[in-house]
C-alpha positions in Angstrom: 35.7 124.3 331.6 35.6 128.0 332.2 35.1 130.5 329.8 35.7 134.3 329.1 33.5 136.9 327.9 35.2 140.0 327.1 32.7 143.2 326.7 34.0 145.2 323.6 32.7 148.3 322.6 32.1 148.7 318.6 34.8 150.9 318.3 37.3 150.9 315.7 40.8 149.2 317.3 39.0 148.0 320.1 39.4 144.1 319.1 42.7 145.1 318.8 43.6 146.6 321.8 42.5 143.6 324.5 43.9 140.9 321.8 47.2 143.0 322.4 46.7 143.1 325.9 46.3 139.7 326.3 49.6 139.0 324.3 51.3 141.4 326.8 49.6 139.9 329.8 51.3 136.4 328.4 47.9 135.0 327.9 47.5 131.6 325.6 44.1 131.8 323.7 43.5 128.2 323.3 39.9 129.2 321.4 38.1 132.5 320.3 34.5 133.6 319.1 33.7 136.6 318.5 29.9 137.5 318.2 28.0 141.0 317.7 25.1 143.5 318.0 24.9 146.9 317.1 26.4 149.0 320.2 28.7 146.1 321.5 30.9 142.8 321.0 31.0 140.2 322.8 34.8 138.0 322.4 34.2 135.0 324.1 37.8 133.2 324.5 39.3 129.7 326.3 42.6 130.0 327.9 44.9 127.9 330.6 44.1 129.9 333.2 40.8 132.0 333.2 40.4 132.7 336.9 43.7 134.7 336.9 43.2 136.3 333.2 40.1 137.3 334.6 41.8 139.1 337.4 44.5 140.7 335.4 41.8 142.1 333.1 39.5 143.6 335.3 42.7 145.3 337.2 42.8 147.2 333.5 39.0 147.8 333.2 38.5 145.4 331.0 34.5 144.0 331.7 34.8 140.2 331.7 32.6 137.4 333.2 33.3 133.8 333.5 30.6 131.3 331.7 31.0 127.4 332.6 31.3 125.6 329.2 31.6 122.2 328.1 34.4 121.3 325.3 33.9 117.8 323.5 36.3 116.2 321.4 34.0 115.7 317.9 35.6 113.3 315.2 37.7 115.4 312.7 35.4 114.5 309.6 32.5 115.2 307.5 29.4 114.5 309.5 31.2 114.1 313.3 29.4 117.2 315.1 26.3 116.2 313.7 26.3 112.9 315.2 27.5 114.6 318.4 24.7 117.4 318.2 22.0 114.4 317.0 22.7 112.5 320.0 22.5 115.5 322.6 19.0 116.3 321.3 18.0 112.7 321.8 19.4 113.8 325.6 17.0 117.4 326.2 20.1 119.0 326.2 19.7 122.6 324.3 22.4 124.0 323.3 22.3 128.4 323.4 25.7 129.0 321.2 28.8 127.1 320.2 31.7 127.2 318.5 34.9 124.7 317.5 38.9 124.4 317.0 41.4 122.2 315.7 44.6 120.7 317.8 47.2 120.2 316.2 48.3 117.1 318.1 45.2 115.6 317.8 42.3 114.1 315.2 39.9 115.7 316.7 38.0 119.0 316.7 37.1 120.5 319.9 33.6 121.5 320.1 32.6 124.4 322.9 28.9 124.3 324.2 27.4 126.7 326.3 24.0 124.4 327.4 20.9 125.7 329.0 20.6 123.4 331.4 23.8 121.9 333.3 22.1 118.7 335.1 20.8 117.8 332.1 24.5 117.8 329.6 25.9 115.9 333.3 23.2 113.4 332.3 23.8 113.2 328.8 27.7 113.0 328.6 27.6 110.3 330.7 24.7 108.5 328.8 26.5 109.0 325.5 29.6 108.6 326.8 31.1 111.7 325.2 35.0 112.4 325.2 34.7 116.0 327.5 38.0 118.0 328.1 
């Protein structure tokens, strides 16, 4: 799955202004982090269709990049990302940030991974047999 990173100045209203502009622009965030350092943010956001968000952003000045991620479905209970995350490890696979969602329609959380390695998460999932969306 492909992923958005949106560049965000810590400015006050900032956040603000591109969630609005997404709204306007029609855009469904399926999934949102939202991680920072002193001079800058970083939103990081899943929606249907990020090649064409992408596009619509930058035509505003928005900086974006696109990150290939990984979303697994993880059991919606006490202890179910810890299996997943035990058995990855048991794989090499190393993961460098993550973070999850609930769907509604389903009993499952929705895990996004961003790995270090690609080959080696192809390997695992298919090891492990892990539910990848």
């Amino acid at each position: 799955m492909l992923q958005l990173s949106i560049f965000l100045e810590n400015a006050k209203g900032r956040l603000a202004e591109v969630i609005s502009l997404l709204a306007e622009l029609k855009v469904n965030l399926r999934a949102l982090s939202l991680a920072d350092t002193k001079d800058y943010g970083v939103l990081r956001i899943i929606v249907d269709e990020p090649e064409a968000t992408t596009e619509k952003l930058r035509e505003r000045n928005v900086v974006v990049s696109i990150t290939p991620v990984w979303v697994l479905a993880v059991p919606d209970r006490a202890g179910g990302l810890a299996e997943m995350l035990n058995q990855l490890v048991k794989q090499d696979v190393v993961v460098e940030y993550m973070y999850a969602f609930v769907e509604k329609e389903h009993d499952q959380a929705q895990v996004v991974l961003r790995v270090q390695d690609q080959d080696i998460m192809v390997k695992a999932v298919q090891k492990i047999n892990l539910s990848v969306r």
